[in-house]
TORKOL-4160 file (C-alpha; in steps of 0.2 Angstrom, whole numbers, padded with zeros to 4 digits, m for minus):
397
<pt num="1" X="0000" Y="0000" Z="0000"/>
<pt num="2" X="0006" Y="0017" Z="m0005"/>
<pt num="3" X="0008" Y="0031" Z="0009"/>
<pt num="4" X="m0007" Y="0043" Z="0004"/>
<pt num="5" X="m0016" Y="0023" Z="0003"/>
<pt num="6" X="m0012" Y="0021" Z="0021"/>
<pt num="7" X="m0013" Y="0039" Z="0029"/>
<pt num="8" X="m0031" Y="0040" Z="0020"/>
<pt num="9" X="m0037" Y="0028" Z="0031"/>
<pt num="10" X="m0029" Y="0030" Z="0048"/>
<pt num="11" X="m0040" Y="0031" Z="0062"/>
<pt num="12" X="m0045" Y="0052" Z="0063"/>
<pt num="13" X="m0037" Y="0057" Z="0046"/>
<pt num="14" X="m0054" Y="0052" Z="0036"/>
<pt num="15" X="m0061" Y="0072" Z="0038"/>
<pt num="16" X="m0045" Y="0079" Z="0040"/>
<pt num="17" X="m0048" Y="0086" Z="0022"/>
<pt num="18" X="m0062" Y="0096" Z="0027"/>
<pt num="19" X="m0059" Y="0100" Z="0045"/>
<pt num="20" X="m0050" Y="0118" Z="0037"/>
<pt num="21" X="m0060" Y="0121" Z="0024"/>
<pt num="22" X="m0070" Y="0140" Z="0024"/>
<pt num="23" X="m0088" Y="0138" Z="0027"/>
<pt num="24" X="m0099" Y="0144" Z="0012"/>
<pt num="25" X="m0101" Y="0163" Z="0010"/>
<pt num="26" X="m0118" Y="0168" Z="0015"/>
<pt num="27" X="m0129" Y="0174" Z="0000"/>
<pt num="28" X="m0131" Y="0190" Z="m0001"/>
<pt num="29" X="m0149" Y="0197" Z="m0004"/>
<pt num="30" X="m0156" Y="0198" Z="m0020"/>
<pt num="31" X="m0174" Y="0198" Z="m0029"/>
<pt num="32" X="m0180" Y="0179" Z="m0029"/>
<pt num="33" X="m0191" Y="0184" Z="m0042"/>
<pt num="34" X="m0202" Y="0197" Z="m0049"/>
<pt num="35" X="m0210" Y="0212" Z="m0049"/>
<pt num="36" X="m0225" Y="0203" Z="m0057"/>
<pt num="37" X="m0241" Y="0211" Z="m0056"/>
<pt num="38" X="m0257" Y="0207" Z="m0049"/>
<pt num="39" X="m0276" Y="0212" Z="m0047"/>
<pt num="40" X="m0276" Y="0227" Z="m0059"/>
<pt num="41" X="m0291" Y="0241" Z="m0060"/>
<pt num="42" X="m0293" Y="0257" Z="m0070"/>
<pt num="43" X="m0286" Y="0267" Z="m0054"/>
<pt num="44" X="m0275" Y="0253" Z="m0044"/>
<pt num="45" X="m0261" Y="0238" Z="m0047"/>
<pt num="46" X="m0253" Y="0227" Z="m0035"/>
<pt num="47" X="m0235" Y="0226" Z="m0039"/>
<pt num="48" X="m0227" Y="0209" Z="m0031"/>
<pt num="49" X="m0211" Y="0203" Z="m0026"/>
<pt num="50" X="m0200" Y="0191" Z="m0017"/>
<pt num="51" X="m0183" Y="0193" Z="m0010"/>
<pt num="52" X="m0170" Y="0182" Z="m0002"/>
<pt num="53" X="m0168" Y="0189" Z="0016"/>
<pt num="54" X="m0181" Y="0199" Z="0026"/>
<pt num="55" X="m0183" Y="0219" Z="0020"/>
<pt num="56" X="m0191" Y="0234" Z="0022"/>
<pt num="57" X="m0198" Y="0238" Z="0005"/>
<pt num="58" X="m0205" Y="0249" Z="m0006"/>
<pt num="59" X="m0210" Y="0254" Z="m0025"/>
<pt num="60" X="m0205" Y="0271" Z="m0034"/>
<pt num="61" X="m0219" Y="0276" Z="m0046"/>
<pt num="62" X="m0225" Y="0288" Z="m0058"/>
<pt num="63" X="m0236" Y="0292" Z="m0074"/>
<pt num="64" X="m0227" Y="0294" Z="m0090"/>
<pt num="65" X="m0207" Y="0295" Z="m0088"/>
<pt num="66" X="m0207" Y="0301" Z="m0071"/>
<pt num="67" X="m0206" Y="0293" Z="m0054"/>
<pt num="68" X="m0208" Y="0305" Z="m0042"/>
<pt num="69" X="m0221" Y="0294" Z="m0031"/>
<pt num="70" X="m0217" Y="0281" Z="m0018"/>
<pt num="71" X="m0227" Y="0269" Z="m0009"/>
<pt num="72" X="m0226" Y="0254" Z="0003"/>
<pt num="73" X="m0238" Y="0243" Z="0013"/>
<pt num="74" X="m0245" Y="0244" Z="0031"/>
<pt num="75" X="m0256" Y="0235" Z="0041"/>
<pt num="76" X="m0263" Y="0242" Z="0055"/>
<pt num="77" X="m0252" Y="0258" Z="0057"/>
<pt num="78" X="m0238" Y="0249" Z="0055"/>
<pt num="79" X="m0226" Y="0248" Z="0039"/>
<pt num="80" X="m0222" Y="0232" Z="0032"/>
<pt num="81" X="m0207" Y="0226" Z="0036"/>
<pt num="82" X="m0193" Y="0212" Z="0039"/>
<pt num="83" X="m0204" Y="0200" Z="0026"/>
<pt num="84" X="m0200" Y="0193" Z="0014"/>
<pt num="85" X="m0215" Y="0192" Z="0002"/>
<pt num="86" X="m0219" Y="0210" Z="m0004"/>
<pt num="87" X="m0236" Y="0215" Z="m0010"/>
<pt num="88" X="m0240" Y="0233" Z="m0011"/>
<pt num="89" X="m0255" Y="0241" Z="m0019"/>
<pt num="90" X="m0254" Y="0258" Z="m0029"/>
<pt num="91" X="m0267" Y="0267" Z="m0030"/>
<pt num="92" X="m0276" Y="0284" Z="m0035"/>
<pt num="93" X="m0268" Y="0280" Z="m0053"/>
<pt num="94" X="m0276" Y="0290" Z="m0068"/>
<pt num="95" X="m0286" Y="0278" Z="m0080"/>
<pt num="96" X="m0278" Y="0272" Z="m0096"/>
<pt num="97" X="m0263" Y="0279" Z="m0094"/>
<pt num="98" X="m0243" Y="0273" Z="m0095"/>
<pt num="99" X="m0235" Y="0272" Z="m0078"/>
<pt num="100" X="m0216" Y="0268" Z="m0073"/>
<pt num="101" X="m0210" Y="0257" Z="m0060"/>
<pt num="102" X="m0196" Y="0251" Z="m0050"/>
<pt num="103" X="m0195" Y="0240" Z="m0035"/>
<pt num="104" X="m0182" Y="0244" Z="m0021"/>
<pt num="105" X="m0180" Y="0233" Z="m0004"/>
<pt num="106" X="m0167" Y="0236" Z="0012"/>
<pt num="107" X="m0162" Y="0222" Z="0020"/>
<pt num="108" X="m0167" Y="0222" Z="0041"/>
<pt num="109" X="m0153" Y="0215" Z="0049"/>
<pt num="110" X="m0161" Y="0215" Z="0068"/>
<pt num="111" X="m0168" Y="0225" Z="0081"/>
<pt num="112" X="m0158" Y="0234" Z="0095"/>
<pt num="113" X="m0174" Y="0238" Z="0106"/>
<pt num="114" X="m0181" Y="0252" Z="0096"/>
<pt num="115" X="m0168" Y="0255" Z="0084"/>
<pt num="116" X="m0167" Y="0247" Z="0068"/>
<pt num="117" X="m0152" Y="0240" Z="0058"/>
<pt num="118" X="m0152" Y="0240" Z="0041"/>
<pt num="119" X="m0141" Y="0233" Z="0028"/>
<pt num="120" X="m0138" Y="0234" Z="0008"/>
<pt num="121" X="m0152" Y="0242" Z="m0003"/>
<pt num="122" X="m0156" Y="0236" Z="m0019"/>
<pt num="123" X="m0168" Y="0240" Z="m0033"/>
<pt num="124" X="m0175" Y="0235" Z="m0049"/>
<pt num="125" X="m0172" Y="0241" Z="m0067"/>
<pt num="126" X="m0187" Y="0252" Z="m0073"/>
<pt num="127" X="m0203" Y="0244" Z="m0078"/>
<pt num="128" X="m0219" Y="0249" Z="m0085"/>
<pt num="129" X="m0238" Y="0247" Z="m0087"/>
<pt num="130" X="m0253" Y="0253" Z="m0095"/>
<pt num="131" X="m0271" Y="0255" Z="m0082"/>
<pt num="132" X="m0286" Y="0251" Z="m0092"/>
<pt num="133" X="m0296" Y="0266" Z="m0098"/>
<pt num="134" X="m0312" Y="0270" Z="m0088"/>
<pt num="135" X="m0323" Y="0265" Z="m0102"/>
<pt num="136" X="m0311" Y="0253" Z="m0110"/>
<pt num="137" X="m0323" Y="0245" Z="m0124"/>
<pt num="138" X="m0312" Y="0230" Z="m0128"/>
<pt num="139" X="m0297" Y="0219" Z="m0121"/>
<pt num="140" X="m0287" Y="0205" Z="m0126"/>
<pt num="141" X="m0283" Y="0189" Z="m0114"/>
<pt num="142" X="m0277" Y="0172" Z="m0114"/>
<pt num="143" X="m0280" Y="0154" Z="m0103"/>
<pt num="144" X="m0269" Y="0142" Z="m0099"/>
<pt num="145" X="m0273" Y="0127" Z="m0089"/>
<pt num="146" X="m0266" Y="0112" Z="m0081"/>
<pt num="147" X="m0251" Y="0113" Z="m0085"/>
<pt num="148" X="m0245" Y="0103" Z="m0071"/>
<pt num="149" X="m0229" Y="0108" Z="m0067"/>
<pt num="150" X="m0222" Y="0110" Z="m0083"/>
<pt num="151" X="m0216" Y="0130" Z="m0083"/>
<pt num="152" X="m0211" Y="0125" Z="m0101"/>
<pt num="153" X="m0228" Y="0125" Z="m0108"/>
<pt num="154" X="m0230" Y="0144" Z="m0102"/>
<pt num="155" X="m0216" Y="0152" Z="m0118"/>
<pt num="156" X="m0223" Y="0139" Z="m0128"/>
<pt num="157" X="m0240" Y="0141" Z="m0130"/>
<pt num="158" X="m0236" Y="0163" Z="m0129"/>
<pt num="159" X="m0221" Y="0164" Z="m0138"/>
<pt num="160" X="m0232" Y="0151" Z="m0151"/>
<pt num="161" X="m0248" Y="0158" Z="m0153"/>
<pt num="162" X="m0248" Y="0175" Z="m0140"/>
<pt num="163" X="m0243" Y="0186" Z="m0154"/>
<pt num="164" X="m0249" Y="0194" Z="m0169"/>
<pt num="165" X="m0233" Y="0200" Z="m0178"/>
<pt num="166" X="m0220" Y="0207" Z="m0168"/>
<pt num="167" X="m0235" Y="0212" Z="m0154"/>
<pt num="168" X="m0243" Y="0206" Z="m0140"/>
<pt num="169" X="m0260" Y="0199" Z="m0142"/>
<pt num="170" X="m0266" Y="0200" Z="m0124"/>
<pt num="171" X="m0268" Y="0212" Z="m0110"/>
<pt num="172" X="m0271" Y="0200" Z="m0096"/>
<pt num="173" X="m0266" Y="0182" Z="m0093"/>
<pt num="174" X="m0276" Y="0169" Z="m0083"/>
<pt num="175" X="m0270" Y="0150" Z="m0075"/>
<pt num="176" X="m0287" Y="0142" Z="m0073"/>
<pt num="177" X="m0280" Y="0130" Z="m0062"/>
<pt num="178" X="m0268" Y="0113" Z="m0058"/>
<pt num="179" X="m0252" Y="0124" Z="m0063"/>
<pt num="180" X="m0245" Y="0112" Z="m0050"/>
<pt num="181" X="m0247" Y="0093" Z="m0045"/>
<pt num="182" X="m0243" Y="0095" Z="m0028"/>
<pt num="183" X="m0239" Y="0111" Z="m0018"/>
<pt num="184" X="m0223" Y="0108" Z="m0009"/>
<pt num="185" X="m0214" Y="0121" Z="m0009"/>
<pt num="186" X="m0210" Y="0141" Z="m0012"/>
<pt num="187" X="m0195" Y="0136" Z="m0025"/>
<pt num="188" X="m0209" Y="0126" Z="m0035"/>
<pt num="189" X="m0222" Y="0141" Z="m0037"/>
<pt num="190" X="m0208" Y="0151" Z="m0042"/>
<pt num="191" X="m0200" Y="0140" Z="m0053"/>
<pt num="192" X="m0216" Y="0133" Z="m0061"/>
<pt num="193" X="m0226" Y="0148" Z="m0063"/>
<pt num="194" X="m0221" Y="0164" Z="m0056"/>
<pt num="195" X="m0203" Y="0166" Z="m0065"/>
<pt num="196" X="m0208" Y="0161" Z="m0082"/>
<pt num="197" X="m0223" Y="0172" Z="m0081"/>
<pt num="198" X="m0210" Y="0187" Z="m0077"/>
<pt num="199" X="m0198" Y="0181" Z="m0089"/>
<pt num="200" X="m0212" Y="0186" Z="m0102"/>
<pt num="201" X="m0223" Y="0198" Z="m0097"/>
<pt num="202" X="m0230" Y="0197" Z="m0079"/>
<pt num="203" X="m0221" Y="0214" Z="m0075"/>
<pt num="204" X="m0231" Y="0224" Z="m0086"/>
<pt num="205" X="m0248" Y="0213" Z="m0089"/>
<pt num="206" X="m0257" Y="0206" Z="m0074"/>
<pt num="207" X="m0261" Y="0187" Z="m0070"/>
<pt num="208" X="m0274" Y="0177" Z="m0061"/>
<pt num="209" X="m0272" Y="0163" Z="m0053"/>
<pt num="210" X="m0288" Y="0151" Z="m0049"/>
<pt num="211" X="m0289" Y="0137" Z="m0039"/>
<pt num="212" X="m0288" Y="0121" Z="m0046"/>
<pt num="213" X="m0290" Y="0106" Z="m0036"/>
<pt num="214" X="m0272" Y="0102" Z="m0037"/>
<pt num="215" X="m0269" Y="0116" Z="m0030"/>
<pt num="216" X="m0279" Y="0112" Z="m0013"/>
<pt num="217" X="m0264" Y="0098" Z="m0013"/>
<pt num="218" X="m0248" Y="0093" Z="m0003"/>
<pt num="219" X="m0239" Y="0103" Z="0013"/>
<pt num="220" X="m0237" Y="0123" Z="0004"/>
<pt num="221" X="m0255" Y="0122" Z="m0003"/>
<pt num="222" X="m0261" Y="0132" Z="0012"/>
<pt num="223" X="m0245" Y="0146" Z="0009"/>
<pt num="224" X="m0251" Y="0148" Z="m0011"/>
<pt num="225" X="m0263" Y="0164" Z="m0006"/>
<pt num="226" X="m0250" Y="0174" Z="0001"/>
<pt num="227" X="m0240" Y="0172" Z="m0017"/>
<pt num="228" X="m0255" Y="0181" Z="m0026"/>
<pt num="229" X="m0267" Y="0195" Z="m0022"/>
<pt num="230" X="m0286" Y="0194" Z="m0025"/>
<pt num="231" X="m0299" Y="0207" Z="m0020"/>
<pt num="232" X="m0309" Y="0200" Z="m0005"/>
<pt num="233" X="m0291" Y="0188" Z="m0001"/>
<pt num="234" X="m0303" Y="0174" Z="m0009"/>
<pt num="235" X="m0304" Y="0163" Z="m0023"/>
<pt num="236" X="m0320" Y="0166" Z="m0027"/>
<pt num="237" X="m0323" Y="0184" Z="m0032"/>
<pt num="238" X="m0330" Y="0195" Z="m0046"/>
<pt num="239" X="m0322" Y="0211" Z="m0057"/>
<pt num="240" X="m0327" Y="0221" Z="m0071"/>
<pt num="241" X="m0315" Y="0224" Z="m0086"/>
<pt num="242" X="m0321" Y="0234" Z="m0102"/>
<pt num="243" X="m0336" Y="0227" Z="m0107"/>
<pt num="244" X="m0337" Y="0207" Z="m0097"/>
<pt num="245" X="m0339" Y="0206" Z="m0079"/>
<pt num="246" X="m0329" Y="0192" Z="m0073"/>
<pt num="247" X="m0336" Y="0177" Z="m0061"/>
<pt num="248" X="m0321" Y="0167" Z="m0055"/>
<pt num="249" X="m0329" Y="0153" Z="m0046"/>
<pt num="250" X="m0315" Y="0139" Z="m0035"/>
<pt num="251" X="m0321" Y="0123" Z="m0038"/>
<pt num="252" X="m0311" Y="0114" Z="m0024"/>
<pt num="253" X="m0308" Y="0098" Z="m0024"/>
<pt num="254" X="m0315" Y="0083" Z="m0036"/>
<pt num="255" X="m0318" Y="0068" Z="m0021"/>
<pt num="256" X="m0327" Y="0070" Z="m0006"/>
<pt num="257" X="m0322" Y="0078" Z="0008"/>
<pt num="258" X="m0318" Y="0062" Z="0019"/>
<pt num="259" X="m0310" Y="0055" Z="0007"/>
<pt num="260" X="m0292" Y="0047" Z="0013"/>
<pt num="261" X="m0281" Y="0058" Z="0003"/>
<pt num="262" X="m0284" Y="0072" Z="0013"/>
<pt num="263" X="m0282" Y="0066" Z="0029"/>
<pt num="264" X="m0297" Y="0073" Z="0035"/>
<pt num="265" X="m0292" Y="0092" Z="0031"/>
<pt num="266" X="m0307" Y="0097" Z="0018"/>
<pt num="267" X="m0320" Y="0106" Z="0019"/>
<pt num="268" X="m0325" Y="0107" Z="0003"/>
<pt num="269" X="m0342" Y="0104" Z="0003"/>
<pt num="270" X="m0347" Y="0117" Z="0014"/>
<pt num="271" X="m0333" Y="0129" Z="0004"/>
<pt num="272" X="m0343" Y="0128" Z="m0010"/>
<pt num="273" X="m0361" Y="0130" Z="m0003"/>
<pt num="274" X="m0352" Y="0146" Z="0005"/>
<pt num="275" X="m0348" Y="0152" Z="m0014"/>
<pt num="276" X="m0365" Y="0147" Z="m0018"/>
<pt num="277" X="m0372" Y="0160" Z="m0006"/>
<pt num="278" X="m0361" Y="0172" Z="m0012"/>
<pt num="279" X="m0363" Y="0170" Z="m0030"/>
<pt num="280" X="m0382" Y="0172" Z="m0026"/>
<pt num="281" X="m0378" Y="0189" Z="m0022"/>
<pt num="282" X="m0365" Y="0192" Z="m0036"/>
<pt num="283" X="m0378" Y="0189" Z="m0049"/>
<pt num="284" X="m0389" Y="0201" Z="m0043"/>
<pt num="285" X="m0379" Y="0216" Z="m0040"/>
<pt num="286" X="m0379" Y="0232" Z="m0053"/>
<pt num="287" X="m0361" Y="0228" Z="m0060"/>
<pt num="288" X="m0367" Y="0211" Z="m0066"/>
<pt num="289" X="m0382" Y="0215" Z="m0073"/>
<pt num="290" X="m0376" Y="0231" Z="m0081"/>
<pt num="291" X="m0362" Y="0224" Z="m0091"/>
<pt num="292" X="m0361" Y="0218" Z="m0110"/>
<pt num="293" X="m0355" Y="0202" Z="m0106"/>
<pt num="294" X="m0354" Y="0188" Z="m0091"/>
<pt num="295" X="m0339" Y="0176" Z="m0089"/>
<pt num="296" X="m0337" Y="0162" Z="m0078"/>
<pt num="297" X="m0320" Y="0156" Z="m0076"/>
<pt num="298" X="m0319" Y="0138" Z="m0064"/>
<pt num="299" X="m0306" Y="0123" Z="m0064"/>
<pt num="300" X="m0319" Y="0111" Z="m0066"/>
<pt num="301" X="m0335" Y="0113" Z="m0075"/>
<pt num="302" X="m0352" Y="0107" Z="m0069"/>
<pt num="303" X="m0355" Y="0099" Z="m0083"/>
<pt num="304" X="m0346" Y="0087" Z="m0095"/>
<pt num="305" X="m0331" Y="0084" Z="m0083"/>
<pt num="306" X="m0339" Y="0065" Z="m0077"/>
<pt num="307" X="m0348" Y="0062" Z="m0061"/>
<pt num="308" X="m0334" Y="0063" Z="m0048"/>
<pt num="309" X="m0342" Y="0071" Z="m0032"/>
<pt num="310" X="m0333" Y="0088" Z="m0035"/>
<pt num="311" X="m0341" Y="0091" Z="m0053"/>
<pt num="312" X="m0358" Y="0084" Z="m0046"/>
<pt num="313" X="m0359" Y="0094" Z="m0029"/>
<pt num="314" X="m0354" Y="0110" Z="m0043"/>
<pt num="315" X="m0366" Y="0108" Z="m0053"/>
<pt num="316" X="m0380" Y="0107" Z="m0037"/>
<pt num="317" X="m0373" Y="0122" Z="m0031"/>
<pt num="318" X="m0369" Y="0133" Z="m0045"/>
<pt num="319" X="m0376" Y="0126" Z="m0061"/>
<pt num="320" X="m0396" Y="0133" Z="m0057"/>
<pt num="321" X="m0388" Y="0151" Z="m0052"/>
<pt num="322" X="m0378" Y="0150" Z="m0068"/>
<pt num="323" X="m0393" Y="0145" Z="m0081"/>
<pt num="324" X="m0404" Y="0158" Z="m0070"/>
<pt num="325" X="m0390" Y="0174" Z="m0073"/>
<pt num="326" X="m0389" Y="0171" Z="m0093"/>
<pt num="327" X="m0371" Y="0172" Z="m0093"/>
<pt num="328" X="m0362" Y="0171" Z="m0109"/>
<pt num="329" X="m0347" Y="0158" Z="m0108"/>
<pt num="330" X="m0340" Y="0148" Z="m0095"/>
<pt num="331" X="m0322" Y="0143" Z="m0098"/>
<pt num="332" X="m0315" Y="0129" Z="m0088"/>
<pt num="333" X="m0299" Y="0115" Z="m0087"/>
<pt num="334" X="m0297" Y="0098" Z="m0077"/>
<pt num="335" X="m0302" Y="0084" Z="m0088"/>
<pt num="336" X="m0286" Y="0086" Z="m0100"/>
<pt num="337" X="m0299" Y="0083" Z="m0115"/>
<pt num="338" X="m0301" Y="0099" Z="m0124"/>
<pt num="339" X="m0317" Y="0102" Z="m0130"/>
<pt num="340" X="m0333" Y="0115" Z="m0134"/>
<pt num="341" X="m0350" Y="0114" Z="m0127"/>
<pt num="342" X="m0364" Y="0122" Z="m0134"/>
<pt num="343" X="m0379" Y="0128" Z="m0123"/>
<pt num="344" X="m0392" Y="0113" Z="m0121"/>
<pt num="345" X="m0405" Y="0108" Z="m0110"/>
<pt num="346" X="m0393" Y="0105" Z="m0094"/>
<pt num="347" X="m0387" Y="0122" Z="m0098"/>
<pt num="348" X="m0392" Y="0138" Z="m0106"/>
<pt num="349" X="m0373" Y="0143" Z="m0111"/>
<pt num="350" X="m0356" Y="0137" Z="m0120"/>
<pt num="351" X="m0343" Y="0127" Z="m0111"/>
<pt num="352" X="m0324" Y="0128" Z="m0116"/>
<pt num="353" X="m0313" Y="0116" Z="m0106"/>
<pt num="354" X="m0296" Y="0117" Z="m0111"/>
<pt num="355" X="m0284" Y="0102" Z="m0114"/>
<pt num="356" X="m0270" Y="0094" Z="m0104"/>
<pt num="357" X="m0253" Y="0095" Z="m0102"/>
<pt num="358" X="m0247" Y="0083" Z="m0113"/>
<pt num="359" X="m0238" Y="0087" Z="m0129"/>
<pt num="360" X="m0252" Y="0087" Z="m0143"/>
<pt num="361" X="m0267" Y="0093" Z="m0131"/>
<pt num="362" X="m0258" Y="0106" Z="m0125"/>
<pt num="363" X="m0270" Y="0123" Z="m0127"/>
<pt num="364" X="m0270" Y="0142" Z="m0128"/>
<pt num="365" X="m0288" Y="0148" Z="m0125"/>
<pt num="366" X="m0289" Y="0167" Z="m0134"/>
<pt num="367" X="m0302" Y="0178" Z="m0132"/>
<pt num="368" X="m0305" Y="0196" Z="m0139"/>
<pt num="369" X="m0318" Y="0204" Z="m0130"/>
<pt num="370" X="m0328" Y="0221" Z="m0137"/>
<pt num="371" X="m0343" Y="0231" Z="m0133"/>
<pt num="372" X="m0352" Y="0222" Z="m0147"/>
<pt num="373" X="m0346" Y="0204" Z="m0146"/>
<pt num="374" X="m0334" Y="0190" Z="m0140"/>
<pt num="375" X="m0321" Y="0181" Z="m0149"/>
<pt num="376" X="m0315" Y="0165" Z="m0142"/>
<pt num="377" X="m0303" Y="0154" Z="m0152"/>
<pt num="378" X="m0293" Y="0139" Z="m0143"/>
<pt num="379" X="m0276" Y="0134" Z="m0151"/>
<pt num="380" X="m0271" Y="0117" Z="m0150"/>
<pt num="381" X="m0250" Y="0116" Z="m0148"/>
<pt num="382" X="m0247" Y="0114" Z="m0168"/>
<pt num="383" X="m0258" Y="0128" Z="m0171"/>
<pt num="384" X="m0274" Y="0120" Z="m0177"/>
<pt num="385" X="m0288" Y="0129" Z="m0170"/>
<pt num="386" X="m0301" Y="0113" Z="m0161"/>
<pt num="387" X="m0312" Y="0127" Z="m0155"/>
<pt num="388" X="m0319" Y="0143" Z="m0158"/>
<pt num="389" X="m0336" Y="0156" Z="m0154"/>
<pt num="390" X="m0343" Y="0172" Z="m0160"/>
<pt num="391" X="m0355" Y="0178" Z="m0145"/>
<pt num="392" X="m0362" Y="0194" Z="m0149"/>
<pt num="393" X="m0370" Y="0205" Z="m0137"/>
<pt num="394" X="m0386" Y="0200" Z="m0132"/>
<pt num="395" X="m0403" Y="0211" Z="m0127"/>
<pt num="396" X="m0404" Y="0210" Z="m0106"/>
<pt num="397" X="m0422" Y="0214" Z="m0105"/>
């Protein structure tokens, strides 16, 4: 045997390699990800971001060029601070006009009794973004669905099919639902969904996010809210945009509530009679029955998605408020088999459930929506189009 042979394995030589070696440096702060924006309105926007180590942060704002504004969150009196997960609102914006952005967060080192210690600032590049005008009479968006942790399928299907020419082709972006198989983490809804949304366009269009029942799923599921902003800090909720008044309905989970995979942690049943109650309300309130057009957007349709427990117990509770409220499209996800729906005896409306996330039934769901009429088309991967509607406006007397 050699001598390195035998000193390698002398009794308390084995770590002597890495008894001197320097331990790690500590990584400094840094943006995880974003700013990606959220819950947009003619005079507000939530502007979203992570970062690696706690902060005290803050957004510099203004219309056109300038950004002579600066906001930050609070909750009751007190400034948001040492987080890491920054949500602030702007608000008070002027209606369809260009505004400029940056993002800028100080670390928080510690406290000292009342005295704070601060470390490195650091700030964003500029961004920018366009509030919708206050009678905005058309808009452009796109749906993806289940795409199942596959961030991949997000440039794809936009850089694919999201354009017309060199441009855009949509203002807003919606996931409706089972971007993930199992939430487990904060790296995985980053990874999977926020970052290649930012990578593209999420720091100057808007996304939403609805609950799909894969999202309801594995140890981070009940952290996923505080990623996102909604209204009313619910799934379920309602907003107006140009001419559609939007119904976003969560239709939770597909089994019954005892069933074992949820270890006896769901409540969806009464979850979804509480929608039900709200929904009753929504329908009958002035911004729904004022606008051109009604869109319900839900992970799993009440109808034509098979007769597990979740689509039946949907269709019970929302299916008679749906027909009743004349809405003009629903547009849904879950069964991985794309398909349309026309309006029949079970109900008075069309269905578009998009595909799955498989190569080949992957699909982009495009809708152009105007004071006089809808325009939905949904894009297949390869480009064929396997569904398409013209819904114009109807009379609501």
């Amino acid at each position: 045997m050699s001598q390195i042979g035998a000193l390698s394995v002398l009794p308390g030589t084995a770590t002597l390699a890495t008894d001197f070696r320097a331990a790690p440096a500590e990584e400094k702060n840094h943006f995880v990800v974003g700013p990606y924006l959220q819950n947009m309105g003619t005079h507000e926007v939530t502007i979203m971001w992570l970062t690696h180590k706690n902060c005290f942060s803050w957004v510099e704002y203004g219309a056109g060029a300038h950004t002579s504004k600066r906001e930050f969150g609070y909750n009751n009196g007190l400034i948001e601070a040492n987080n890491r997960i920054n949500k602030i609102t702007l608000t008070g914006l002027t209606p369809g006009t260009e505004h400029k952005y940056k993002i800028v967060s100080t670390e928080v080192l510690g406290y000292k009794g009342s005295k704070v210690e601060f470390g490195e600032t650091i700030s964003s590049p500029m961004y920018g973004f366009k509030t919708p005008a206050e009678n905005e009479d058309e808009f452009k968006m796109v749906v993806f669905n289940d795409i199942h942790d596959r961030p991949q399928i997000i440039p794809q299907l936009l850089y694919r099919h999201g354009y017309t020419g060199n441009k855009r082709d949509y203002d807003f972006v919606v996931f409706n639902g089972d971007c993930f198989d199992w939430v487990t983490e904060e790296k995985q809804v980053v990874d999977h969904l926020i970052k290649p949304s930012v990578d593209i366009f999420a720091t100057e269009f808007p996304f939403i996010l609805t609950q799909g029942n894969h999202e309801c799923r594995g140890s981070f599921s009940r952290h996923l809210p505080a990623y996102f902003r909604y209204p009313e800090a619910n799934y379920y909720y309602a907003f107006t945009r140009g001419p559609v008044r939007f119904v976003i309905l969560d239709s939770g989970e597909d089994k019954t509530d005892d069933s074992v995979e949820y270890g006896g942690l769901s409540a969806f049943d009464r979850y979804r009679e509480t929608q039900k109650k709200w929904l009753e309300k929504e329908i009958d309130s002035p911004e729904f029955k004022k606008a051109a057009f009604r869109i319900v957007l839900i992970h799993i349709s009440p109808y034509h998605s098979g007769d597990w427990h979740g689509t039946l117990h949907c269709r019970e509770q929302f299916g008679p408020l749906l027909n009743k409220a004349k809405i003009d499209l629903q547009i849904s996800g879950h069964t991985h088999r794309y398909g349309t729906y026309d309006p029949d005896s079970s109900h008075n409306y069309p269905i578009v459930i998009g595909g799955g996330p498989l190569e080949g039934n992957r699909t982009l769901i495009k809708l152009h929506a105007t004071s006089k009429e809808l325009n939905l088309k949904m894009i297949r991967d390869d480009g064929e189009v396997v569904g398409k509607y013209t819904i114009p406006k109807k009379s609501r007397t």
